[in-house]
C-alpha positions in Angstrom: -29.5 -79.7 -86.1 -31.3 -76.5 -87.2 -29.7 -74.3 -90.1 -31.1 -71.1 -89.4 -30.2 -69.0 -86.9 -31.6 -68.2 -83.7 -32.5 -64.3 -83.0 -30.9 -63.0 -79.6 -32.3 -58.9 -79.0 -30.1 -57.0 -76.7 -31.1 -55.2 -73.6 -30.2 -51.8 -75.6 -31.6 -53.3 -78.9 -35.2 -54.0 -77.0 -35.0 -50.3 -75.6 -34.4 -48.7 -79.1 -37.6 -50.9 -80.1 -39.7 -49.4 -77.1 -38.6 -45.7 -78.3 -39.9 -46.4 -82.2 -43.1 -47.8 -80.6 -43.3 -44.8 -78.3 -42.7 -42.8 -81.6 -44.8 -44.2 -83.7 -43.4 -46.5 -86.1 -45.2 -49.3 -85.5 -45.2 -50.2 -89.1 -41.1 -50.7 -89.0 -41.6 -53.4 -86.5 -43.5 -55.3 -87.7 -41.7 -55.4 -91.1 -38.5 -56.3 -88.6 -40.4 -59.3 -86.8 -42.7 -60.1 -89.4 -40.5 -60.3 -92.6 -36.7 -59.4 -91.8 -36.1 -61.8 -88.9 -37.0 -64.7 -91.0 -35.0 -63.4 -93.8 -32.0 -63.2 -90.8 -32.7 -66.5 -89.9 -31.9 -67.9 -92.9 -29.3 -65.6 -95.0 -27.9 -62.6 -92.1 -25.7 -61.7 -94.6 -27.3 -61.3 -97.8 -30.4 -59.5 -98.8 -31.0 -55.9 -100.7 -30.9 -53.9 -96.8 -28.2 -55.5 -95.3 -24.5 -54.2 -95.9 -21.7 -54.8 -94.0 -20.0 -52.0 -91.7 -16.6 -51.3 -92.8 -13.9 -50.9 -89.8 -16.2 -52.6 -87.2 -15.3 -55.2 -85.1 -16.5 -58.1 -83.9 -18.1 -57.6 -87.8 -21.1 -55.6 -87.5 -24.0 -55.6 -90.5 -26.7 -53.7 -90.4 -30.4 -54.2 -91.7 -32.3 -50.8 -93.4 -36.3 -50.0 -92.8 -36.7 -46.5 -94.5 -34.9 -44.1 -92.1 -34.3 -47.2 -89.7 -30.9 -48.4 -89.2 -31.1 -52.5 -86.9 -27.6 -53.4 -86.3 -26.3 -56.7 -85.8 -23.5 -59.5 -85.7 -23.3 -62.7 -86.1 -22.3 -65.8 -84.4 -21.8 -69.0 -87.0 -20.3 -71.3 -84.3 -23.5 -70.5 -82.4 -25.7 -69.7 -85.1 -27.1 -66.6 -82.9 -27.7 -63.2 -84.3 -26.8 -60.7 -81.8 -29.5 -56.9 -82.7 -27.2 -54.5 -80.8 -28.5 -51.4 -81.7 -31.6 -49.6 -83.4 -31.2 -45.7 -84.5 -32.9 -43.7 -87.1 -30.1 -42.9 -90.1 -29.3 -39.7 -89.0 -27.6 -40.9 -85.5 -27.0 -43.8 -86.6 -23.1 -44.1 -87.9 
């Protein structure tokens, strides 16, 4: 059995991806794909970006980019990461 964990994008999540395409910011996704869903796959819950969401549940964490929020939670029985939402800082919390 693998020990990394297997990425699962929302319909929402893949939406908020189309809009920072749409907007632009190319370059945060492909830091997400390219860099922080390997780092996911192996560690969701540790890393300089990632912090916990206090008062959240199911448990939420949440990954930083610059002004780019990637929210998340995470399924160990499964071993799935669930990206639930995408939103710049501002509107994000």
């Amino acid at each position: 059995m693998s020990s990394e964990y297997r990425i699962f994008e929302t319909e929402r999540f893949q939406k908020d991806l189309k809009a920072i395409a749409l907007g632009g910011d190319r370059r945060v996704l492909v830091k997400l794909r390219g860099t922080v869903y390997g780092q996911l796959r192996l560690q969701p819950r540790f890393g300089p970006q990632i912090k916990k969401l206090k008062g959240y549940t199911p448990e939420t964490w949440r990954y930083r980019i610059g002004a780019w929020r990637f929210f998340y939670e995470v399924d160990d029985a499964e071993m799935i990461i669930f990206l639930t939402v995408a939103s710049r800082r501002g509107s994000a919390y």
